[in-house]
N, C-alpha and C positions, 0 to 999 in steps of 0.2 A: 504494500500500500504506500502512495509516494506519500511522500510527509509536509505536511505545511509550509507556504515559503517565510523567510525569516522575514520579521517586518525592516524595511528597507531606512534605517536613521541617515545616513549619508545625505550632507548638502554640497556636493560639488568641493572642489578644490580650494582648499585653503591657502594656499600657495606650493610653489614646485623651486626648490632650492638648486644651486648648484657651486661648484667654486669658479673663483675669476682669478686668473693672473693678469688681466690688466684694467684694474680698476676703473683708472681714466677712460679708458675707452666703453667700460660698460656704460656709466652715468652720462657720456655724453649721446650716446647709441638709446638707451632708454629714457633718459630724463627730455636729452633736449633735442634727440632724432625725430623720438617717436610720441614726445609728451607725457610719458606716466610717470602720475604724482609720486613723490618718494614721499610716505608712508611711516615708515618704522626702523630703525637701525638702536644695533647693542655694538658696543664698544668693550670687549672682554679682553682681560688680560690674564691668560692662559682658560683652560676650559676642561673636563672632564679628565679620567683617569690616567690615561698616559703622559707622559713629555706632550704639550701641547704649545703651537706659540700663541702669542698675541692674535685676536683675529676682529675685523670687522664683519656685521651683519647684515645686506642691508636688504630692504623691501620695496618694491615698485608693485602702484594701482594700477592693474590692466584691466579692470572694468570689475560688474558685475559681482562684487565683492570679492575678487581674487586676487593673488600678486604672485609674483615671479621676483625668485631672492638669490641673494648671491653673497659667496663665505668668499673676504680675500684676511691671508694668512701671513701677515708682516714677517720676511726676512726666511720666507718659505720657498727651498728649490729644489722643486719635486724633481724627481733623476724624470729627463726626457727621453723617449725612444725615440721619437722622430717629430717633425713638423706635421704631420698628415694627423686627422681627425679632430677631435674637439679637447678641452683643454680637461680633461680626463679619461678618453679614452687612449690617448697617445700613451701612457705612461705602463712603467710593469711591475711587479710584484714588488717593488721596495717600497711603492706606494704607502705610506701611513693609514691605519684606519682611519683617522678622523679626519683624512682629506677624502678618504672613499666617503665616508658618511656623509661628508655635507652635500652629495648628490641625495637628495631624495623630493616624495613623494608627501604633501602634508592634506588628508581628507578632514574633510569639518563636518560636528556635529554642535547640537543644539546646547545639549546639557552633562553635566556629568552625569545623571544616567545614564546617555545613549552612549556613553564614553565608559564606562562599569559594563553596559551591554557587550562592545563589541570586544572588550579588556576579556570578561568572562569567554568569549566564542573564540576566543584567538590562546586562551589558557588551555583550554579543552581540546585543542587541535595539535599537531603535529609540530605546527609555528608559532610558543606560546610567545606573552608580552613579555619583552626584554630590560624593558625598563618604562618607568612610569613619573613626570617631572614636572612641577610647576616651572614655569620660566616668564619672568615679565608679568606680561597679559596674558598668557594661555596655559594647557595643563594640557601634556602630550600621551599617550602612549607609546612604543615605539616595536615595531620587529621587521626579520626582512622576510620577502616571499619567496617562494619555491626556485627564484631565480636568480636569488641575492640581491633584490633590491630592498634598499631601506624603506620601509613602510610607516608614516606618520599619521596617527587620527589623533586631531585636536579640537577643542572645545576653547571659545573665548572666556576668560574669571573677569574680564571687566570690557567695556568699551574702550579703543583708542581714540585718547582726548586729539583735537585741532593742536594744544600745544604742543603732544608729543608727536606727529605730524611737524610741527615747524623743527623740534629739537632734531627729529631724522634728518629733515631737509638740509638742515646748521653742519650735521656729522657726516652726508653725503658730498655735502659744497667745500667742507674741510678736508675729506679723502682726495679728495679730486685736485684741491689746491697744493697739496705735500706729493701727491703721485707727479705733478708737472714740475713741482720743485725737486723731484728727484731724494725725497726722504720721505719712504714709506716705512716708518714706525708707529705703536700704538702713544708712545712719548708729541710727536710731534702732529698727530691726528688730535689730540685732547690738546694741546696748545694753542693750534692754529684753530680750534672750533670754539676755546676762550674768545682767542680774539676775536672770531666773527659774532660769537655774545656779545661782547663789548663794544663793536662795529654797532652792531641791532638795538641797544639801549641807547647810542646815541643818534643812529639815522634812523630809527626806529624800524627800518624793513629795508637791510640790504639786498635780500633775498629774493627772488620770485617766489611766490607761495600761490602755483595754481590751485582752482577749487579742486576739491577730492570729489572722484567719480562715484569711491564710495556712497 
């Protein structure tokens, strides 16, 4: 007898991550190629269980409540195989996990029960939940599928305010400003984003700050 279908909690894509080795050319390619709002960015200095370096986070609105994100890793030189493919599949087994991780997958759901739901179906299986982490603004589970990809179902713990929206835009305009000045460290990314605070209290909006599609 086939069995009931699972009720369906997924809303679409919460964002799709990946790593950048050349910052500047992302923010200028999505920010002011193609127009999507920068959003959200974390500024960490080091990050989970292994030797980790410095890394920025940062997020771009492509509509529809979605974004498309990208991990660059201050003073990180992943061994290259060759020029051909994308800026992770080019490379080979010396690769670090946590440059492999930050390619993934982030699905969104409404509540932390439907996040407890698919936490329980994915405990029960073959693939259980690997780990389980407040960060920020959301509350993640995490495993990979049957083909090694990283798998993220998240649920938002609060809304993202307009101000942290401008604070992203402050931390994306400062990556951008140190990658053309040839000093990408997380030292000189939290300096040069002082100054553009300091810049914005007295010109009050040096910034563009398009509306959010959101």
């Amino acid at each position: 007898m086939p069995t009931a279908p699972l009720p369906h909690l997924a809303r679409g894509v919460d964002h799709a991550a990946f790593p950048t080795l050349d910052p500047a050319g992302t923010i200028r390619f999505y920010r002011d190629v193609l127009g999507f709002p920068v959003v959200h960015s974390i500024c960490a200095a080091g990050w989970g269980p292994e030797k980790h370096p410095d890394f920025v986070h940062f997020f771009f609105d492509i509509g529809n409540d979605d974004r498309i994100a990208f991990f660059h890793y201050f003073g990180f030189e992943p061994p290259m195989v060759s020029a051909r493919g994308d800026a992770f599949a080019r490379f080979n087994d010396e690769m670090p996990s946590f440059y492999i991780a930050s390619r993934h997958l982030a699905i969104h759901v409404e509540s932390a029960e439907h996040l407890n739901e698919y936490q329980h179906r994915l405990d029960l299986s073959d693939w259980p939940t690997e780990l389980r982490v407040q960060h920020e603004t959301i509350e993640s589970i995490y495993t990979h599928d049957p083909n090694g990809y990283l798998l993220e179902i998240t649920r938002a713990l609060r809304p993202v305010t307009p101000q942290e929206d401008h604070d992203a835009a402050l931390s994306v305009q400062a990556l951008l400003d140190i990658a053309d000045a040839g000093d990408l460290t997380l030292d000189a990314l939290l300096r040069r984003k002082a100054e553009l605070i300091v810049a914005h209290a007295e010109d009050r909006d040096p910034l563009p700050t398009p509306e959010r599609v959101r």
